[in-house]
C-alpha positions as CSV (number, residue, x, y, z in Angstrom):
1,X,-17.0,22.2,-3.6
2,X,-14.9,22.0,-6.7
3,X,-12.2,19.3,-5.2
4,X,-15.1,16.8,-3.7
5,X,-16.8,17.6,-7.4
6,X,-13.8,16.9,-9.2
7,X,-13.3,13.9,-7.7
8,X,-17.7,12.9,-8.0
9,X,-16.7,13.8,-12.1
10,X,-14.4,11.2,-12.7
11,X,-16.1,8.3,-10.8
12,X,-18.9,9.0,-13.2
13,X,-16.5,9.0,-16.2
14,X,-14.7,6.0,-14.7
15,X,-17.7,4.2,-13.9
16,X,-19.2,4.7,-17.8
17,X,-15.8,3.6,-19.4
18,X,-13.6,1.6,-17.2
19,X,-15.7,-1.0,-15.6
20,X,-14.3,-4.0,-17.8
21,X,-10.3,-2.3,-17.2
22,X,-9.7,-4.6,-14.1
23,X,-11.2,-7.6,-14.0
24,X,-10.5,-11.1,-13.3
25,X,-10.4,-11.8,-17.2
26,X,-7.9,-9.0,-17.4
27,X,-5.3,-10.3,-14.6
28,X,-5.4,-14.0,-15.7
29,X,-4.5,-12.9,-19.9
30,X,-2.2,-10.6,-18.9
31,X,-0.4,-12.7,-15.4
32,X,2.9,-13.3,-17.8
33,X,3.5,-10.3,-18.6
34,X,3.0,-8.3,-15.3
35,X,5.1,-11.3,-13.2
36,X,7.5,-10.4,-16.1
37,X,7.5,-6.5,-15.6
38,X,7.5,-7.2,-11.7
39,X,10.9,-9.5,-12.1
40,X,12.5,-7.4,-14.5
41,X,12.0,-3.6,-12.6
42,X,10.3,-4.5,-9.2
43,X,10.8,-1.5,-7.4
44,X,9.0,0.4,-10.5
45,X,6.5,-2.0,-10.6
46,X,5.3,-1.4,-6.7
47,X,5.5,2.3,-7.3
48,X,3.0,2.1,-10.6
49,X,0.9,-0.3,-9.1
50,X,0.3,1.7,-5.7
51,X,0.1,5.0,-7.7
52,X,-2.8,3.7,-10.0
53,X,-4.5,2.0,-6.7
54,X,-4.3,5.0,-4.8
55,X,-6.5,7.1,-7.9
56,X,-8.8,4.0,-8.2
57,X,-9.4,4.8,-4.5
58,X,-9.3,8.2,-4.6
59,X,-11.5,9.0,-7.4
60,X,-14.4,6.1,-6.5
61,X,-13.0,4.3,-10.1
62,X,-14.1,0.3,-10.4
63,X,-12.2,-2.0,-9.5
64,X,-10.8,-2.0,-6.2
65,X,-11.2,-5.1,-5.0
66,X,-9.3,-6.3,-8.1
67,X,-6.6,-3.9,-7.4
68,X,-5.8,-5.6,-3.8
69,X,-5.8,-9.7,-5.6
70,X,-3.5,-7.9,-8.0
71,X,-1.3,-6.4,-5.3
72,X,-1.4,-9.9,-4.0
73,X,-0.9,-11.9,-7.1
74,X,2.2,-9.7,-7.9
75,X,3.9,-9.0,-4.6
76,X,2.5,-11.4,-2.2
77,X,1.0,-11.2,0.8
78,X,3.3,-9.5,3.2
79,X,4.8,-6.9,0.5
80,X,1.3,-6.8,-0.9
81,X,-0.6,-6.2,1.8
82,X,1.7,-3.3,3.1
83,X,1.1,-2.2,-0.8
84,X,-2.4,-2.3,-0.6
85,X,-3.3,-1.0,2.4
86,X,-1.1,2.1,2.0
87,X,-2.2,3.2,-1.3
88,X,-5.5,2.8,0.1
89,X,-4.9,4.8,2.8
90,X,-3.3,7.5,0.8
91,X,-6.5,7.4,-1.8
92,X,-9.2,7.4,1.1
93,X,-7.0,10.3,2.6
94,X,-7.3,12.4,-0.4
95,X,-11.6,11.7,-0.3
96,X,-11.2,12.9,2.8
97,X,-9.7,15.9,2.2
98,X,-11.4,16.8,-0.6
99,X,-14.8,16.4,1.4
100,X,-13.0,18.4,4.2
101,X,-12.0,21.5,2.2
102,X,-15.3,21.3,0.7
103,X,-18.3,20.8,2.9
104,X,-16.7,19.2,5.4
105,X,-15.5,22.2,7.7
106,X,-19.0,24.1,7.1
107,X,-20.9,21.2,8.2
108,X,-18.5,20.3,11.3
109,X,-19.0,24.0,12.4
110,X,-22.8,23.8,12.0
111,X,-23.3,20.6,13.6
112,X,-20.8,22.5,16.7
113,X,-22.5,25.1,16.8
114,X,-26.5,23.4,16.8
115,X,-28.6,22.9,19.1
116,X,-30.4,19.6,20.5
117,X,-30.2,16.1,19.2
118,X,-27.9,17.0,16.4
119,X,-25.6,18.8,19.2
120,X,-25.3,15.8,20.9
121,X,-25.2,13.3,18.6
122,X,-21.7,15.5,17.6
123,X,-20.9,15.4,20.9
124,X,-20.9,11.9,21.4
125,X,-19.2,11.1,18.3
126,X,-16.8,13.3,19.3
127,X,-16.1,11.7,22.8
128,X,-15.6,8.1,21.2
129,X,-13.8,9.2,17.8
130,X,-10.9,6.4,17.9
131,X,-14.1,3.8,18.8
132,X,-16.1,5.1,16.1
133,X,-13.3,5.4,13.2
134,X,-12.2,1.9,14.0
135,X,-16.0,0.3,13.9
136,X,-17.1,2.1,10.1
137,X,-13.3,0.4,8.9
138,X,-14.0,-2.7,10.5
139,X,-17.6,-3.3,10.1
140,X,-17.5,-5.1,6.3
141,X,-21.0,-3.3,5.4
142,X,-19.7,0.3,5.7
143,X,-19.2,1.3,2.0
144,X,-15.6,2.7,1.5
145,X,-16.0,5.9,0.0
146,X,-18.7,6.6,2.8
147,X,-16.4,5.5,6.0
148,X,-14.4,8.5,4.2
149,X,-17.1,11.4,4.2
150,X,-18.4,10.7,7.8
151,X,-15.3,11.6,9.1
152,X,-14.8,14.5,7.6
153,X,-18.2,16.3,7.8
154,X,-17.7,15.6,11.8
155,X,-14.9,17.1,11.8
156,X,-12.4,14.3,12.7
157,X,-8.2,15.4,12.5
158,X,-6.3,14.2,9.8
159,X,-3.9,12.6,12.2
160,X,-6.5,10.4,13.4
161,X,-8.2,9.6,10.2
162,X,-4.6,8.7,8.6
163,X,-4.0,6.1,11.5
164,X,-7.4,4.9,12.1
165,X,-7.5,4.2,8.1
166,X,-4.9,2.4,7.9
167,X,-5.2,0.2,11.4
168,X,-8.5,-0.3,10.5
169,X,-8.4,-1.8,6.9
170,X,-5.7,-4.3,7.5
171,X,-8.2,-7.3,8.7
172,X,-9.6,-7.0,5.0
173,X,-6.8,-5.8,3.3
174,X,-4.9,-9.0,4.2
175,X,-7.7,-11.3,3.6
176,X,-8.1,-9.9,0.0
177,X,-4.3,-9.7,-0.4
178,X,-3.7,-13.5,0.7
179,X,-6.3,-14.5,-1.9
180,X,-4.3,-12.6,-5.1
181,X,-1.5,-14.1,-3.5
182,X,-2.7,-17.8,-4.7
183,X,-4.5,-16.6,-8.0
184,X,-1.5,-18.7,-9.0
185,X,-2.8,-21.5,-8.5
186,X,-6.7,-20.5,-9.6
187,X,-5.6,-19.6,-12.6
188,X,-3.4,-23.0,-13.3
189,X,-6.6,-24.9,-12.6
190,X,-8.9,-22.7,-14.6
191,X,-11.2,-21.5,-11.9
192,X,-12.3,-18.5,-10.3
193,X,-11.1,-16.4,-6.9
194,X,-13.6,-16.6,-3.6
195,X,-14.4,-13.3,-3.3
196,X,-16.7,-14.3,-0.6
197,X,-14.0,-15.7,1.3
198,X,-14.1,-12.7,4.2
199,X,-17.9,-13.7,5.3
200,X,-17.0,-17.3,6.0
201,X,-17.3,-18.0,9.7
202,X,-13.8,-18.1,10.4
203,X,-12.7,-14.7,9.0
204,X,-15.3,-13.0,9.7
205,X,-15.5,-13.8,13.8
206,X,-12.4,-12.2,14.4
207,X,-13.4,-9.4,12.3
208,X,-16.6,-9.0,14.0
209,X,-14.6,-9.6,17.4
210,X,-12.4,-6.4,16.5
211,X,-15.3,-4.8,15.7
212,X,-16.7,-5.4,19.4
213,X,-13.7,-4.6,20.9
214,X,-13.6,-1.4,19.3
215,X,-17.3,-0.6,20.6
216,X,-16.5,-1.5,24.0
217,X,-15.6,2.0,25.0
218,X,-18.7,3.4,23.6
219,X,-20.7,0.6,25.4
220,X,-19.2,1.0,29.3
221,X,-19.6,5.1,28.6
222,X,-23.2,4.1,27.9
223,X,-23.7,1.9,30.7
224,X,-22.1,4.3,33.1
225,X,-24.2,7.0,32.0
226,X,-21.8,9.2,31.2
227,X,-22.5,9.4,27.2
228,X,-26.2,10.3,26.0
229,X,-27.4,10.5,22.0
């Protein structure tokens, strides 16, 4: 238990002191002088900045979501993005682990070796893993931290965590990006980002249609009768 604790320790600590660290307020006072770093040492700057992303991800710290506009602001979309969504699937991969060489293999091995619903409920995850990977990434209610335990207490291979991660969170992690990408202008007119901007209709239908089209195997095993919870 003592990786998956270490990790539980610091998102208290960094809950208590570092919730005001990265904020909005932070990024726009300090946009001249990160744009200036970026220009001056870029390839330093995009190792920094996906190093400190990947432990805000990794150890459950605040301010995440700030993390990707910044990724944005600084890089753009297209090197953001990619910076993003890697360190983010480097941070979630460490969760994993650490849940893994925890209580993660115990549980996977208890829930293989049960009996009944629980049994089959594994079993079925089991039979649709890429499906069911895919939907907790894609579905935007699916906390981030707990899309990375559920994988590991069922047992699911690094491999296929790794890719599904990372497939799986670049719907979002481009919206968000594309937004830090024109903070630019935001902060030249003095206002504030949309946040909000990935439940408007016509974001989130295509997320939403991903998120079908990743359940469709689960549904036509259903149908057929082939898959029972």
């Amino acid at each position: 238990m003592l990786p998956f604790a270490a990790i539980l320790v610091v998102a208290g600590i960094g809950a208590a002191t570092l919730g005001d660290a990265l904020s909005f307020e932070v990024l726009r006072n300090n946009r001249e002088a990160l744009l200036a770093y970026r220009d001056a040492h870029y390839a330093l700057a995009a190792v920094v900045f996906m190093m400190v992303y990947v432990a805000i991800v990794a150890f459950s710290l605040p301010g995440a979501l700030m993390a990707s506009l910044t990724g944005g602001f600084l890089f753009g979309t297209i090197a953001g993005s990619l910076f993003n969504i890697s360190a983010a699937t480097i941070g979630a991969t460490l969760i994993f682990l650490a849940a893994r060489w925890g209580f993660g293999e115990r549980m996977a091995v208890k829930m293989d070796t049960s009996q009944g619903r629980v049994k089959r409920i594994k079993d079925g995850i089991d039979e649709n893993q890429w499906s069911m990977l895919f939907l907790i990434r894609l579905v935007p209610l699916v906390p981030f931290f707990v899309a990375n335990l559920i994988p590991a207490i069922v047992g699911v291979p690094l491999r296929r965590f790794v890719i599904s991660t990372f497939v799986g969170i670049i719907p979002g992690g481009v919206v968000y990006t594309s937004v830090g990408a024109g903070l630019g202008e935001v902060f030249a007119k003095g206002q504030a980002p949309n946040l909000g901007v990935i439940f408007e209709p016509h974001i989130l239908l295509p997320i939403l249609g991903l998120c079908a089209l990743a359940a469709l195997p689960i549904v036509l095993k259903f149908l057929r009768g082939g898959d029972e919870l």
